[in-house]
C-alpha positions as CSV (number, residue, x, y, z in Angstrom):
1,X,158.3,22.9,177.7
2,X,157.9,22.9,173.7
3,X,159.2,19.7,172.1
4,X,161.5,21.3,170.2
5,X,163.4,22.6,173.3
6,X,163.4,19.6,174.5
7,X,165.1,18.0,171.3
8,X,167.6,20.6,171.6
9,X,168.4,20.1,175.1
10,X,168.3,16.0,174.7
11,X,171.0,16.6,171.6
12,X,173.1,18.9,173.4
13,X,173.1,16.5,176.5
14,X,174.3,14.1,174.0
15,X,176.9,15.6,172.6
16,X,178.2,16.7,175.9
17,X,178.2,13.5,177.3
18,X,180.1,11.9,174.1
19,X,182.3,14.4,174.7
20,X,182.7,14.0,178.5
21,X,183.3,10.4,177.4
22,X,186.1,10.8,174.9
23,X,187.6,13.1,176.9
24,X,188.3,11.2,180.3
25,X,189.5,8.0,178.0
26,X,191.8,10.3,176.1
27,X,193.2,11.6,179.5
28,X,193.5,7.8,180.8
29,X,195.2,6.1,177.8
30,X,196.9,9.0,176.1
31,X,200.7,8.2,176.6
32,X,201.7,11.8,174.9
33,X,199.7,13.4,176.9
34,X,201.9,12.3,179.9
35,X,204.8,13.0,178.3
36,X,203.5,16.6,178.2
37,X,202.9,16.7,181.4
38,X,206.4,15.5,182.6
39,X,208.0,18.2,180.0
40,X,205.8,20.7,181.3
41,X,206.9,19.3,185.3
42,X,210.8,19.3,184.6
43,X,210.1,22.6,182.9
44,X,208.7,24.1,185.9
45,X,210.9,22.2,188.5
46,X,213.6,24.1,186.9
47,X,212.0,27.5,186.4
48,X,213.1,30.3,188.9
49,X,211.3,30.5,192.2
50,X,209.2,33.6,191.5
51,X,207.6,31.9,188.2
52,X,206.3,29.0,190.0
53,X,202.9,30.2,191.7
54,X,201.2,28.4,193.9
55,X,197.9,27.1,192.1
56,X,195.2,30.0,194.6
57,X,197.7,32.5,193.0
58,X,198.3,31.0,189.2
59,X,196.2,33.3,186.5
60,X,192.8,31.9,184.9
61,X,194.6,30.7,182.1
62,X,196.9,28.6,183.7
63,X,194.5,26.9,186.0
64,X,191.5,26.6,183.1
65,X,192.0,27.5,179.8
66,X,195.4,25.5,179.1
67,X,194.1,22.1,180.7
68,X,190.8,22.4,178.5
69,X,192.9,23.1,175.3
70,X,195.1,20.6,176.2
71,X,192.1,17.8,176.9
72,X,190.7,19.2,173.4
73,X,194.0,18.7,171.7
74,X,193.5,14.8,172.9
75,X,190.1,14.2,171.7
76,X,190.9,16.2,168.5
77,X,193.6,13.7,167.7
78,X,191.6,10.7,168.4
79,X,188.6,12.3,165.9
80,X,191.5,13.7,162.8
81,X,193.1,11.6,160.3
82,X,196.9,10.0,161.0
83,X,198.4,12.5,158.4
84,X,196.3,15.7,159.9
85,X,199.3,16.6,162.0
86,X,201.5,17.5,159.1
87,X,199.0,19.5,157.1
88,X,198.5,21.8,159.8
89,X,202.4,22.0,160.3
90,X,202.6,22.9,156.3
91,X,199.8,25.5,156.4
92,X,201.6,26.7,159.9
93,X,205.0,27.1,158.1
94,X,202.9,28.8,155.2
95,X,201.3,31.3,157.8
96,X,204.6,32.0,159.1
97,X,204.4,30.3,162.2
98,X,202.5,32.6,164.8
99,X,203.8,32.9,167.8
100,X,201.8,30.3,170.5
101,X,200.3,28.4,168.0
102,X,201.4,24.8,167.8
103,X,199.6,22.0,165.3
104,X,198.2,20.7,169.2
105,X,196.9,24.2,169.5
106,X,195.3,24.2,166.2
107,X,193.7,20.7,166.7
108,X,192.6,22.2,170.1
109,X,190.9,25.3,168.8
110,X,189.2,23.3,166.0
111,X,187.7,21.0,168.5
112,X,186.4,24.3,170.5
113,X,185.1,26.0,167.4
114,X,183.1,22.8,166.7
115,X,181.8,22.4,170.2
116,X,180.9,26.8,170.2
117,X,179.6,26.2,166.8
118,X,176.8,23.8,168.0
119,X,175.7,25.4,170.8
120,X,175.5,28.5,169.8
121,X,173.3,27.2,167.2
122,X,171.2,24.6,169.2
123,X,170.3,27.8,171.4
124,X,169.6,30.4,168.7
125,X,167.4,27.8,166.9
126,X,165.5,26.9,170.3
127,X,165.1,30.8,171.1
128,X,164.1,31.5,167.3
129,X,161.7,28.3,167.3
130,X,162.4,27.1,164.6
131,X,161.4,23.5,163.2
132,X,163.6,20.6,163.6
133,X,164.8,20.6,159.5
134,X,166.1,24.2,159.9
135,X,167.4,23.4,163.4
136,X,169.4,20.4,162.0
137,X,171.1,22.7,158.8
138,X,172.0,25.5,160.7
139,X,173.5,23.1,163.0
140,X,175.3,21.0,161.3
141,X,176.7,24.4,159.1
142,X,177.4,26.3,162.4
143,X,179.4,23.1,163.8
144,X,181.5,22.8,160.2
145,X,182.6,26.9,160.3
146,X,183.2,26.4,163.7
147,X,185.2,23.6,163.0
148,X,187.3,24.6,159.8
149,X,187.6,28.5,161.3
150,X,190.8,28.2,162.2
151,X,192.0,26.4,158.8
152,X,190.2,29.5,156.9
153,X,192.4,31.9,159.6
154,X,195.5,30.2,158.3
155,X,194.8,30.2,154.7
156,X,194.0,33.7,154.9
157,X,197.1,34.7,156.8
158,X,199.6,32.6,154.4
159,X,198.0,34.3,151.8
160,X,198.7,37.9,153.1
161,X,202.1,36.8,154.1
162,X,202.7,35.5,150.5
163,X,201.7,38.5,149.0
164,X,203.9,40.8,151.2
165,X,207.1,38.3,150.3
166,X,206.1,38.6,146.4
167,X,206.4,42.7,147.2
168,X,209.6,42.6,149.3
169,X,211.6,39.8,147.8
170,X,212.6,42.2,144.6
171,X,214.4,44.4,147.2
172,X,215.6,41.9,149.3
173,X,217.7,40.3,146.8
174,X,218.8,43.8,145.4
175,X,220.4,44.5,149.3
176,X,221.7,40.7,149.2
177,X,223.1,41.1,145.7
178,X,225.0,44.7,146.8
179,X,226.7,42.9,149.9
180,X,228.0,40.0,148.1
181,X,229.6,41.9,145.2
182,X,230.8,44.4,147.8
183,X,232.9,41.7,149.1
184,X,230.8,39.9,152.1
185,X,230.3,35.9,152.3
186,X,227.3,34.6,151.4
187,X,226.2,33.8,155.2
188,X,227.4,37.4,156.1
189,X,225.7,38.9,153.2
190,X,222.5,36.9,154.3
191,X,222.5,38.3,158.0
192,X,222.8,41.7,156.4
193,X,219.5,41.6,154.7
194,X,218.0,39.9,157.6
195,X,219.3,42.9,160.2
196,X,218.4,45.8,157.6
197,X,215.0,44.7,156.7
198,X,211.6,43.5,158.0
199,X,208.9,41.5,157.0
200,X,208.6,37.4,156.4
201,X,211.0,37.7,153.8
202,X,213.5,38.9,156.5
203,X,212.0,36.2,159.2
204,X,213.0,33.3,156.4
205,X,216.4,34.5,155.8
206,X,216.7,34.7,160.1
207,X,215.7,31.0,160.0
208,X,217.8,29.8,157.0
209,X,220.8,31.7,159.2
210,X,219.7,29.7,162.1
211,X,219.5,26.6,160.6
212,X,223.2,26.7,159.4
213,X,224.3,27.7,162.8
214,X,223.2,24.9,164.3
215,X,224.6,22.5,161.7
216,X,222.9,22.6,158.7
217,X,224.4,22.7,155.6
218,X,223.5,25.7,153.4
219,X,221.5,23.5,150.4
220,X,219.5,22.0,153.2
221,X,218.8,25.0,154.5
222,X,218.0,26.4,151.0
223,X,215.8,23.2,149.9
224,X,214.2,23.5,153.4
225,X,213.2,27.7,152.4
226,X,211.5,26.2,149.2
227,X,209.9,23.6,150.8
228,X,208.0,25.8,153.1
229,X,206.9,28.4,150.9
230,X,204.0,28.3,148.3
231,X,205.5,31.8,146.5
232,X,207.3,30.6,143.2
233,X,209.9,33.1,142.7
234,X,211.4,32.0,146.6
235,X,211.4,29.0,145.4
236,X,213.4,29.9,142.5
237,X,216.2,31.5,144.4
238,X,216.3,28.8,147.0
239,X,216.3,25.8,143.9
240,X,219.3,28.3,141.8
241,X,221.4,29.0,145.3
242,X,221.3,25.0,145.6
243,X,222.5,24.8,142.2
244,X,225.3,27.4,142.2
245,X,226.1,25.5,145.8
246,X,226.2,22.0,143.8
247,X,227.9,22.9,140.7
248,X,230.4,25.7,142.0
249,X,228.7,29.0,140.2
250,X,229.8,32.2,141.4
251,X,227.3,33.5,144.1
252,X,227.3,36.5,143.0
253,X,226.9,36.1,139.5
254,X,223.8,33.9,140.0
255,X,222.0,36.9,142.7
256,X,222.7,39.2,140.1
257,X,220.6,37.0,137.3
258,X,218.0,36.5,140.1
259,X,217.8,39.9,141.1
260,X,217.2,41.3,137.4
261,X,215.0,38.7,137.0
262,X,212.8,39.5,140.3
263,X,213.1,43.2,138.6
264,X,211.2,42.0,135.9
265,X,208.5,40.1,137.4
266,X,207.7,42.5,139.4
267,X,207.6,45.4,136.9
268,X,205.3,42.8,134.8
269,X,203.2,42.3,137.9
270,X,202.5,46.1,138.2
271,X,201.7,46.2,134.0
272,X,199.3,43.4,134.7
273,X,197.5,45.4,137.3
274,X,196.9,48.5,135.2
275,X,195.6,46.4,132.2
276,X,192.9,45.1,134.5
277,X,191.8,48.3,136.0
278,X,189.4,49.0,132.6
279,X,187.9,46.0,133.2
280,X,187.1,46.5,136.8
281,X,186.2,50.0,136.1
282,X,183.2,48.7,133.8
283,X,181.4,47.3,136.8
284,X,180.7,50.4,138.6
285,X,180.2,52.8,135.6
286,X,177.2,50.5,134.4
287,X,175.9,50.1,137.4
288,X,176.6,53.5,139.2
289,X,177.9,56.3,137.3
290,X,176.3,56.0,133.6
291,X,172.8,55.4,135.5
292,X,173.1,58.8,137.4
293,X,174.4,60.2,134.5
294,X,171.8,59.9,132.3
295,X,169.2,60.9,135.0
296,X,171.0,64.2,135.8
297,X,170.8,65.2,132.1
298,X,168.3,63.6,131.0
299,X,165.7,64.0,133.7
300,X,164.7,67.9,133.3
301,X,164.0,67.2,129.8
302,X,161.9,64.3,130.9
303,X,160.4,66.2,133.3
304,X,159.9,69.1,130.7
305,X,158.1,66.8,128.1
306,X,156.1,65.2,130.5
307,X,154.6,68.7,132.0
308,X,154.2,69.9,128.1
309,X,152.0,66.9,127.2
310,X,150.7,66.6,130.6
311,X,149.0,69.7,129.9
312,X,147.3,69.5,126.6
């Protein structure tokens, strides 16, 4: 056996080991952990008789794949900073909040991506041969992706799901606007839009509902829209409806302002776009049309002067 399989093998071992390691004292000293498991006990004590399976019948996921997140979710909070917990819960409120996905699930899957990450390359770079400098860099850069994949997959999805509330917002203020001045409560007028219309923008105004039915009052539940949002013009609305809730404005009077004004953005938005499309247009005629261009009308009479002083 090469040396440098045997490197890879002793370095894998390694990390195995470590993580064997961390792994049984996470599971022995963890107190939240067994907390967990008494939630999930009394939760299953209580569920209906045809739910609770007998272990030979429970699916592959139950019996494996949930125990290994959840002993991944224990080392990963040993390994992340204190204040890692609510990061992951901003950039989850930011994303929308997937269904399933819980900041123990993300620390779980980040773990896993780093653990996939560097075997995957510790047994490409032992197939490939490679020397033990290469091994170590694509190691260590297979190991970081794997572990910051799923903060990329969040970004990403915050991002698309800011977009699409920049592009429905403008309407769903116009609809919310309409039902007030047509006579309908604020709260009423808010469950309107949030029946009528789909989307996140429709989700936040479900949750802002929510949170005044189970006590809220309706500036918290306003301030609490803007805090979870990174899209300026929510945040607007939700900081003016707490200010026409402090200072006694007319509710309608101050959707009307933000729904002109939403109008306007958006209809600025659209002029911005158009003034950047000659710019982005230059790109491809350089580097693709003009050069074709030139050669289809050009060439024959390249071709033509060539062949006449070719021949002389």
């Amino acid at each position: 056996m090469s040396p440098t399989l045997l490197l890879a093998l002793g370095v894998g071992l390694i990390f195995l080991a470590l993580v064997v390691a961390l792994v049984a004292i996470s599971g022995l000293t963890n107190e939240q952990g067994g907390v967990n498991r008494s939630i999930a006990a009394i939760a299953a004590f209580g569920a209906s008789a045809e739910m609770a399976l007998p272990d030979e019948e429970a699916s592959f996921n139950d019996r494996v794949l949930t125990p290994l997140l959840g002993r991944l979710t224990a080392l990963g909070r040993r390994l992340t900073p204190a204040d890692n917990a609510e990061r992951l819960r901003r950039k989850l409120d930011l994303a929308g909040n997937p269904p399933g996905w819980t900041v123990d699930r993300v620390v779980g899957m980040k773990v896993l991506g780093f653990g996939v990450g560097l075997t995957a390359a510790l047994i490409g770079t032992a197939l490939l041969g490679l020397g033990l400098m290469p091994r170590l860099v694509l190691s260590v850069g297979a190991s970081l992706i794997g572990y910051v994949g799923v903060n990329l997959w969040l970004y990403q999805r915050g991002s698309d799901r800011a977009e699409t509330m920049q592009k429905d917002l403008p309407d769903a203020l116009d609809l919310l606007t309409i039902s007030v001045e047509a006579g309908l409560g604020f709260d009423a007028a808010l469950s309107q839009v949030a029946r009528n219309t789909d989307g996140p923008v429709s989700e936040e105004f479900s949750r802002v509902l929510t949170e005044m039915q189970i006590g809220m009052g309706r500036s918290q539940a306003m301030r609490a829209l803007g805090e979870r949002t990174s899209l300026p013009e929510l945040r607007g609305f939700a900081n003016s409806m707490v200010q026409a809730d402090a200072f006694g404005i007319p509710v309608g009077q101050v959707l009307r302002v933000q729904s002109a004004e939403m109008r306007i953005k958006r209809r600025q938005r659209a002029e911005e776009k158009a003034q950047k499309v000659p710019v982005k247009i230059m790109v491809p005629l350089i580097f693709c049309i003009l050069p074709t261009l030139f050669i289809s009308v050009l060439g024959p009479a390249a071709i033509a002067i060539i062949g006449t002083f070719g021949g002389q």
